[in-house]
N, C-alpha and C positions, 0 to 999 in steps of 0.2 A: 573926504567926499561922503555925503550922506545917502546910508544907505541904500533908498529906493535907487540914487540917478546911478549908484554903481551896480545896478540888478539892471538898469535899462542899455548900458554901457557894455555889461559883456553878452545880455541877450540880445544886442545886434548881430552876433556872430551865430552865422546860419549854420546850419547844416552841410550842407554843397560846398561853404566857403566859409570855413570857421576862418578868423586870422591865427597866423601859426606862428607861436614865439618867438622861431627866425624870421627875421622881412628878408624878403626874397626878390628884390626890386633890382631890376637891371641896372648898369650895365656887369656888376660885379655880384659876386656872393655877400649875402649882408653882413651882420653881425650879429651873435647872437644876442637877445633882447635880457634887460636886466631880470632877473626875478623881482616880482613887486612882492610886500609882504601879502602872505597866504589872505582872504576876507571871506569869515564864514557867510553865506547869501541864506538869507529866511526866503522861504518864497509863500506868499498869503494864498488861502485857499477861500472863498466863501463858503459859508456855513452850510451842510448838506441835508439833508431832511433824515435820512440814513445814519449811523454810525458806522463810523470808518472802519476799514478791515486794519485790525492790530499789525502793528509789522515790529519787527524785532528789536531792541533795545540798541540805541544809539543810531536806528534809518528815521528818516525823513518820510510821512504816509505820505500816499500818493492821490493827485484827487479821481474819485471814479469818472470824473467827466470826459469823455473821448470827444475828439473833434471830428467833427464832421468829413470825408473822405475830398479829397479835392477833384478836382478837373485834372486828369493827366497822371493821378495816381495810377501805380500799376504794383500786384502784389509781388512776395518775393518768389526765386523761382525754385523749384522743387530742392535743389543742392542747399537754397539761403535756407527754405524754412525748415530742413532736417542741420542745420546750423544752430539756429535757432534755439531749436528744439535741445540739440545737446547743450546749450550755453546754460538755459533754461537750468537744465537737468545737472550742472554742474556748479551752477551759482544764481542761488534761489533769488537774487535781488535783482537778474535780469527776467524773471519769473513776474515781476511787475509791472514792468513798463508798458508793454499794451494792454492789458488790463487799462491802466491810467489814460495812458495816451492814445491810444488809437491802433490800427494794423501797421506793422511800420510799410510803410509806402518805399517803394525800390524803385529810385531815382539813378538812370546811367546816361554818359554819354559819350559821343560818338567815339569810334576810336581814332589813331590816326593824328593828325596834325590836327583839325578838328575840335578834337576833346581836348588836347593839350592848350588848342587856345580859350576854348571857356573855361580852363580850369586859371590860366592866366590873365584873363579880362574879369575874376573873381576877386582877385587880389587885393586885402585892405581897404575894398570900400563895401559895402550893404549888399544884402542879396538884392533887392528890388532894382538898385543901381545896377548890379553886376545882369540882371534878367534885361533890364532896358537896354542896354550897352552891347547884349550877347546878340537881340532880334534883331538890332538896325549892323551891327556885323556880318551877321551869318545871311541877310538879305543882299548884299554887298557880291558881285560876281565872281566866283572863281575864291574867295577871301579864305574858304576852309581848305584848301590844296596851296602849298607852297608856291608854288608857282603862280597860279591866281594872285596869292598874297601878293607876290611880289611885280606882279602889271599894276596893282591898285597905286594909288598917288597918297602924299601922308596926307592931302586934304581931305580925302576920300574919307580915311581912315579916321579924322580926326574930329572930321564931321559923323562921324556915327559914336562917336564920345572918348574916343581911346587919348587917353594921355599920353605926350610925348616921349616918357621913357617906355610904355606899354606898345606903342609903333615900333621903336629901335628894337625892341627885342622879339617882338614876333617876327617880323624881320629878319634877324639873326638867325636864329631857330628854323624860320623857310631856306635861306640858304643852306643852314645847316643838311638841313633832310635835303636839298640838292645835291648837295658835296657828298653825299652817304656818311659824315659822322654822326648826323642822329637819326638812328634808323628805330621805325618808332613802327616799318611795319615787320620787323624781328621780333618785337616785344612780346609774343606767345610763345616764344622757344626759347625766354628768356627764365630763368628763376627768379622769383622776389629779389631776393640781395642782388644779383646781376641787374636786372632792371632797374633797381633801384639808383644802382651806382650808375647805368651806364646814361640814366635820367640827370643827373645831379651833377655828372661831368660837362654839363653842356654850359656854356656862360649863360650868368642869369637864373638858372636853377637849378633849387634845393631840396633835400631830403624830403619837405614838406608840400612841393608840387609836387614831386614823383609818384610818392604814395597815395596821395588823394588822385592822381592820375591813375594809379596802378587800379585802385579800388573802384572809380565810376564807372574808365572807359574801358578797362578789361577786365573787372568782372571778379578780383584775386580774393579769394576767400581769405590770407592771413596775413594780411598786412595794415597794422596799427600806426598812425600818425601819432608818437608817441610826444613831439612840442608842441601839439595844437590843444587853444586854451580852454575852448569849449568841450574838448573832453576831458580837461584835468577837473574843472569847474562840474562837468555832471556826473564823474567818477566821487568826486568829494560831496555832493547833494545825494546819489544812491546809495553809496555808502557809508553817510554821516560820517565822514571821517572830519580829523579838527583841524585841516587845513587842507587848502587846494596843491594835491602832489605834484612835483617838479616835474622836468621831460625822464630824470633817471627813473624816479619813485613810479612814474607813469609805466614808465615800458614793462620794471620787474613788475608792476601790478598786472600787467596785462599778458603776462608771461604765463598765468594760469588758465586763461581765455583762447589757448592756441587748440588746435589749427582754424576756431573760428575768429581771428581778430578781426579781421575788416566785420566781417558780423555783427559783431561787438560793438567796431564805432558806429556803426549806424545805428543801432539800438542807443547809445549814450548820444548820438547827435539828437535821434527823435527824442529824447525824453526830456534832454537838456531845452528843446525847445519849447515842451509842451509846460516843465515847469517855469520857465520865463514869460509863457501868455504869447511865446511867435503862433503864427499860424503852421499847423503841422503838414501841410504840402508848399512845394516848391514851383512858382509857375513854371510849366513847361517850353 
């Protein structure tokens, strides 16, 4: 595949909803995804009138140009930016990113059945897809509470865009939190690993919804998506490294980033987009 269309191919993977190397597609657990061979990505800068700030031997410079703040950005909150701060202070190469790209914009969302269903209506297609898909749902009555869910009709449903295995399983998941097996409003009194697992035990979802769940709609300062590809891809662009790291090579890299991981990923999801040319806010 040449070059440029495999630069435009994985920067379709957003921020909010990178795709995660397991597909996680109801009605069962998927399979894991094959490893493709590692593809170093050049990412082109236009020429700046300035001379770029030197960065260390084997990084990728960064370009000074920040983007513009969007509509609905909000900054991060006092606990993110003393995160930050230390990640900064402990690994000079997250020390660039907004310099480059912008302030990272602190995107969350609701908790509750809610956020577990835009994190699920995310899945495998575009952000812009998944933003379109989330308003004409979430306008829908009663749709973000289990039981609303479950008055609505799949015409309802399928007329606001959702694909027929994305009905079955929201679905599922609404009964679920009726029956009290996924109790999703315990999840503060939960630990990361306990939340994690007790997300991932549910039919239908994986390690990879849970955590991106765990990280929007509750807020969890150290929890790393360690098979999502859009941060193995801008782990290996900030750190020039010579191939893009596996889910293992991800995690132990990330193991020096504790206790601010989820921090982390959101610093490598902003950057990742800013060197691919996405726009660095998310419609609201």
């Amino acid at each position: 595949m040449p070059e440029r269309a495999l630069l435009r191919f994985v920067s379709s993977v957003s921020e909010h909803d990178p795709c995660p190397a397991r597909r996680e597609t109801p009605p069962a657990h998927g399979h894991p995804a094959r490893d493709r061979p590692a593809t170093r990505l050049r990412t082109r800068h236009r020429p700046r009138g300035d001379r770029p700030t030197p960065c260390p031997a084997g990084r990728r410079p960064l370009s000074r140009l920040s983007p513009a703040p969007q509509p609905g950005d909000a900054p991060p909150p006092d606990w993110a930016r003393a995160g930050i701060a230390a990640l900064c202070a402990a690994d000079p190469d997250f020390a660039r990113i907004e310099p480059a790209a912008g302030p990272l914009p602190w995107r969350s969302r609701p908790r509750g059945f809610g956020g577990l269903a835009r994190t699920i209506l995310g899945q495998q297609i575009s952000n812009q897809a998944a933003g379109a898909i989330w308003r004409r749902f979430q306008a829908l009555p009663g749709a973000l509470e289990p039981a609303g869910l479950l008055r609505l009709t799949d015409g309802q449903l399928r007329a606001a865009g959702l694909s027929r295995p994305k009905v079955a399983h929201l679905r599922g998941l609404a009964e679920a939190c009726l029956a009290g097996t996924l109790r999703l409003e315990a999840l503060p009194g939960m630990a990361d690993d306990v939340a994690i697992a007790h997300l991932s035990a549910q039919r239908g979802l994986g390690p990879w919804t849970a955590q991106v769940h765990l990280i929007f709609a509750e807020d969890r300062a150290d929890i790393f998506p360690y098979a999502d590809v859009a941060l193995a891809a801008a782990a290996q662009h900030l750190k020039g490294l010579p191939e893009r790291p596996g889910p293992k090579a991800l995690l132990a890299l990330s193991g020096a980033w504790a206790p601010w991981r989820s921090v982390a990923a959101r610093l490598l999801w902003h950057h990742w987009r800013h060197v691919t040319g996405r726009p660095a806010g998310e419609e609201p």
